[in-house]
N, C-alpha and C positions, 0 to 999 in steps of 0.2 A: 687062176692057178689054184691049185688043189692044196690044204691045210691037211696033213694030217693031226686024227684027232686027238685033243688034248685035255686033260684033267685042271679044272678050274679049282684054285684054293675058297675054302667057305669066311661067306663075310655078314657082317651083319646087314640084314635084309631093310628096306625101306616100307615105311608103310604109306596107304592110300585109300581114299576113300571109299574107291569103286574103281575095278580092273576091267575095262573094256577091251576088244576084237573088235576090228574095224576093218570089213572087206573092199576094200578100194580101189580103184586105179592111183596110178603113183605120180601125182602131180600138183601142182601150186596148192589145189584145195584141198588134197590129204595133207599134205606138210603142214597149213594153217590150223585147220581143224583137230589135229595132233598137238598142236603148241597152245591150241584154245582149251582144250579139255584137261590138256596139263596141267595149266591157269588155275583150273574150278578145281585142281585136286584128283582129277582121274586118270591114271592109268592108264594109257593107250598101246597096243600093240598094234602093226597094220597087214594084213596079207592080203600083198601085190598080186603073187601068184600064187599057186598050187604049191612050189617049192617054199613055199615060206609056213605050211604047215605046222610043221614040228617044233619050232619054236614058238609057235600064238597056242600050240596043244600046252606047252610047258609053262606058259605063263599062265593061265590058269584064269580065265576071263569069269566075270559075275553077269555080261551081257556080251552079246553081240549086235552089232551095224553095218548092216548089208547092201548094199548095193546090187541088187540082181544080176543087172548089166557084165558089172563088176566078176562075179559070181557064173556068170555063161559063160564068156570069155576065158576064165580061166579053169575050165573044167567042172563037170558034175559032181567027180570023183570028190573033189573039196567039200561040196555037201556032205558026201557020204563022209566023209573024217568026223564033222561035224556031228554025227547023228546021236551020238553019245550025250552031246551036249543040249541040243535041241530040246529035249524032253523035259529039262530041268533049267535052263536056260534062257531069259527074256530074247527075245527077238526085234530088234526094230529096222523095219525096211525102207530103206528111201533109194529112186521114189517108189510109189505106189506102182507095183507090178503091173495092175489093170490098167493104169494110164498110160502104161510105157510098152505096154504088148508084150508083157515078157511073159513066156507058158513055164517057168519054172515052177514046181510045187513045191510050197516047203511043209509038205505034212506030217505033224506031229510040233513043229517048233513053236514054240509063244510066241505068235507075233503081237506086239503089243501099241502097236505103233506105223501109219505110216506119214513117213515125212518126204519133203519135197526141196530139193536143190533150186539156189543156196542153204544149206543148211542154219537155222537158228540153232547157234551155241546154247543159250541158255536154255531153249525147250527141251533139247536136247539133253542137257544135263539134268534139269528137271525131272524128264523120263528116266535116265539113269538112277538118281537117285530114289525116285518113290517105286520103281519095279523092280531095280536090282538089288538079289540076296545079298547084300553086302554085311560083310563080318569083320572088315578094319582088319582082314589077315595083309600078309607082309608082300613085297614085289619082291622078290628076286630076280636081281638082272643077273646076276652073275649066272645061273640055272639058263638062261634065257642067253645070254653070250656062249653057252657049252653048248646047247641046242643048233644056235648056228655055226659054231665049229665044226658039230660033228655032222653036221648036215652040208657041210660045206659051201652056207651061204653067208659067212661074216663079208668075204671082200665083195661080193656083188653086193651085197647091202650097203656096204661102205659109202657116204657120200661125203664130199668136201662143200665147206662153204668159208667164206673169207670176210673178216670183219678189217674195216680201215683202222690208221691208226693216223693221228693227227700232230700235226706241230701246233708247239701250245703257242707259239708268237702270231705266225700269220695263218694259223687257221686251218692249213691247207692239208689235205691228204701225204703223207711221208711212208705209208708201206701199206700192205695190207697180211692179217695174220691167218695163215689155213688153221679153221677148224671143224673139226670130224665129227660126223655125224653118221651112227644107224638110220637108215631111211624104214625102217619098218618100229620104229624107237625113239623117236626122235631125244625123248626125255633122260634116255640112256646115258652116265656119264660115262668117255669113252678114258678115263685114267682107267677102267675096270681093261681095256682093250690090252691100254700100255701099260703094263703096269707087272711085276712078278708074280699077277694073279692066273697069267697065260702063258703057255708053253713060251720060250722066245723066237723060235721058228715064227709064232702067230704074228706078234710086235714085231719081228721083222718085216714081212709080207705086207702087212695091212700102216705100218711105217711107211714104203715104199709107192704104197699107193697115195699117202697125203703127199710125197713129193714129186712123183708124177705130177700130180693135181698140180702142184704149187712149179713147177718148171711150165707146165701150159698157160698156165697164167702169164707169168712175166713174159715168156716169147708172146703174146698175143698183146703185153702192155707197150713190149720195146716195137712191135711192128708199129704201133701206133702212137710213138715216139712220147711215151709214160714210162720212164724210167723209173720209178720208184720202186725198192725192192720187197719181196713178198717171202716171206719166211711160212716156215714148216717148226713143227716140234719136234722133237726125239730125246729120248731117256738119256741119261748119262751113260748106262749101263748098256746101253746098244754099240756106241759107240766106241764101245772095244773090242764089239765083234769083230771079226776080219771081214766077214761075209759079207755086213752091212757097207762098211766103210768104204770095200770092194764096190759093192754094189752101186752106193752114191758117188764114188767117183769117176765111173763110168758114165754119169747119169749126166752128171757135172761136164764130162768132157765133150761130151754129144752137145748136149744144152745149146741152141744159138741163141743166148742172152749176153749183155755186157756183162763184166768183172761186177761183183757186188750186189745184181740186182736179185741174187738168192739168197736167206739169212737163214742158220739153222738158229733155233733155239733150245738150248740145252734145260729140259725142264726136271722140276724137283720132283725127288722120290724118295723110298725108305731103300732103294739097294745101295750100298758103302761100294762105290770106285774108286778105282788107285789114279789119284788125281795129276799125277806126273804122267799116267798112260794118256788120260784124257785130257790131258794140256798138247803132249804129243802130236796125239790125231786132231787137233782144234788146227796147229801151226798148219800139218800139212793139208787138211783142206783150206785154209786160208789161202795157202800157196794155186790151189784150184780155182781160187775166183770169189771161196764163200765166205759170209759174212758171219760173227758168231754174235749169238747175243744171249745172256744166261735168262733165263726165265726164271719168276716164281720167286726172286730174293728177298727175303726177309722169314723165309718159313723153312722148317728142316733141314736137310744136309747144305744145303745153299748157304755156305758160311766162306768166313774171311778167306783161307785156304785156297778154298775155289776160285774166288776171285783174286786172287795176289798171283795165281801159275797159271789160270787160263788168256790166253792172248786177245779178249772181247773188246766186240766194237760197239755193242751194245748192253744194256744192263736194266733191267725189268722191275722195278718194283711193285712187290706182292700186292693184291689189295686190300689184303688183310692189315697189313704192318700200313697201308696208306689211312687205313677206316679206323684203325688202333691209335695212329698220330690225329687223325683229324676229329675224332669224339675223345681227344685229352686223353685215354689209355697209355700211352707212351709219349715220350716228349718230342716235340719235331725236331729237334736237334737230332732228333736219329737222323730221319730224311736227309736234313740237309748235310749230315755229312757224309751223307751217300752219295749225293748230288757231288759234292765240292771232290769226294774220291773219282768219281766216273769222268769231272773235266781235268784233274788230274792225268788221267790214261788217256785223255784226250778222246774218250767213247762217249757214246749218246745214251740219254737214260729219261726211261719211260715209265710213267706210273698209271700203274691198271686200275679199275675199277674206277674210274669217271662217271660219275649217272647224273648229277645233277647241275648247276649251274655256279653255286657253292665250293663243290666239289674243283671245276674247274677254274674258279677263283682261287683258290687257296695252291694246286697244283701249280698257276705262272706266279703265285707269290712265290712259292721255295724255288723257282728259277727251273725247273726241268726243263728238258726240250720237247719232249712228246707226249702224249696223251692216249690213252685207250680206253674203252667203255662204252655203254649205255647210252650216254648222253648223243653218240652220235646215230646210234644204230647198233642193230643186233649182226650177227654173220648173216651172210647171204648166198646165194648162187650164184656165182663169177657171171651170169648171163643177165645180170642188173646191172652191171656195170661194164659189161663187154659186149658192144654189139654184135651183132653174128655167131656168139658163142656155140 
């Protein structure tokens, strides 16, 4: 569905060691190799296709990594976008053309390099670091999210992936959380997506795609009789739209899932909502089957209010405010009397940010019921844990 385009508000830019372009086909080993480079501190942008030009022009690469294959397939025409770049621009090809039969010329580009699949991360990087002009200038993603706005490639970029979330007594898998992901970006935080940094047309549309995502999943968990329920995010501030509300209820009454087995989560942000509106529409999607669970608590507008009018079955703690309790910063007496409030309302309550073993020691001392993090695994593609996906 087509975005009209919209003006990004300016924010302060991240910086990086070294900005790579990475011409690829779009699969397990672009994803990995994008997550690895991240790792070392580089920058990666990826172009799938020919349509994904204009934002890898805007990001502003110090090299490129080519894949010729890659590069045929997707038109010649890409070189030529290219050519500007070429001239001043390291080049590294893998694999090696001549091995591979490929008659493509890249003449004029530095090639400085060729390499051979699997790719070695750290050679890799190596080459980045001692060929590319690197100047420690800044990433702007937000420049790079306007690009595929207006090019009308944020929702096919859009991918979902789903991290578990566990029960802290027996162990076991109790939901899984959709989280969103640029597939040409992977490193991209998508609060930049949802967030009043984009028109709200955008945060609607590309909202509706993580719950698409997130109702495929659960129908595919109940057919294979894994009732557990899989939640989705959304802004406080969405969820006054009419449009939206509209839109998820609809979504909701189609759905052949059981009652429950969909959870919104209401996540924190800087836009001030009228918290009686947004108790409102919690009640009547409750009445739909959904499950509410506030995200994010302990940080920003996520305060008592919110939680004393909204009707939640569930209740998130931040993991900042868990990292703050658990290195002595704040006294655990916070938590727990977060905890002792959530079985009060008789709701479930979950603390994020789990990575270590430590970590989940001290989480079933203060008595929560769930667990999220690290320590289990990162998000994934629903097709790791769903056969046939």
């Amino acid at each position: 569905m087509s975005i009209a385009p919209t003006k990004i508000k300016a924010a302060t830019p991240t910086t990086a060691s070294a900005k790579v372009i990475v011409v690829e086909e779009e699969n397990a080993l672009s994803r990995s190799l994008q997550d690895d480079l991240e790792a070392h501190d580089i920058a990666v942008a990826c172009v799938f296709s020919k349509l994904d030009e204009e934002a890898s022009l805007v990001f502003g690469a110090d090299a490129l990594v080519i894949d010729p294959k890659s590069m045929r397939e997707n038109g010649r025409d890409l070189l030529d976008r290219f050519s500007g770049l070429r001239s001043s621009l390291p080049v590294i090809l893998t694999p090696n053309p001549k091995d591979s039969g490929d008659d493509l010329a890249f003449d004029g580009a530095s090639t400085i390099q060729h390499l051979q699949k699997p790719y070695s991360v750290p050679t890799l990087c190596n080459l980045i670091g001692r060929m590319a002009d690197v100047s420690g200038h800044a990433v702007n993603d937000f420049d790079y999210v306007t690009a595929l706005v207006e090019t009308d490639r944020l929702l096919p970029n859009l991918s979902v992936e789903f991290q578990s979330k566990q029960s802290l007594n027996s162990g076991k898998i109790v939901g899984y959380e959709a989280l969103t992901r640029i597939k040409t970006r992977r490193a991209l935080n998508p609060a930049i997506i949802f967030s009043d940094l984009v028109d709200v047309a955008v945060e609607v549309e590309a909202t509706l795609v993580v719950v698409d995502e997130s109702i495929r999943l659960a129908t595919a968990l109940a057919r294979r009789g894994k009732t557990v329920p899989v939640s989705f995010n959304c802004s406080a501030i969405l969820m006054t739209y009419r449009r939206f509300v509209d839109a998820l209820i609809s979504r909701l009454k189609k759905a052949d899932v059981p009652a429950n087995t969909l959870m919104l989560e209401i996540t924190e942000e800087s836009r001030v909502v009228d918290v009686d509106r947004l108790a409102a529409v919690c009640h009547s999607l409750r009445g739909h089957g959904l499950s509410i669970s506030i995200d994010d608590y302990g940080t920003g507008l996520a305060n008592l209010e919110r939680i004393a009018k909204i009707p939640f079955d569930e209740l998130k703690l931040d993991k900042t405010i868990f990292d703050a309790c658990y290195e002595g910063d704040l006294p655990m007496s916070l938590l727990t009397s977060m905890l002792d409030f959530c079985r009060s309302r008789k709701a479930r309550s979950v603390i994020e940010g789990i990575e270590t073993k430590h970590h989940l020691a001290q989480a079933r001392l203060l008595g929560a019921d769930f667990g999220q993090g690290f320590y289990w695994g990162c998000a994934v593609p629903p097709k790791y844990f769903v056969p046939g996906w």
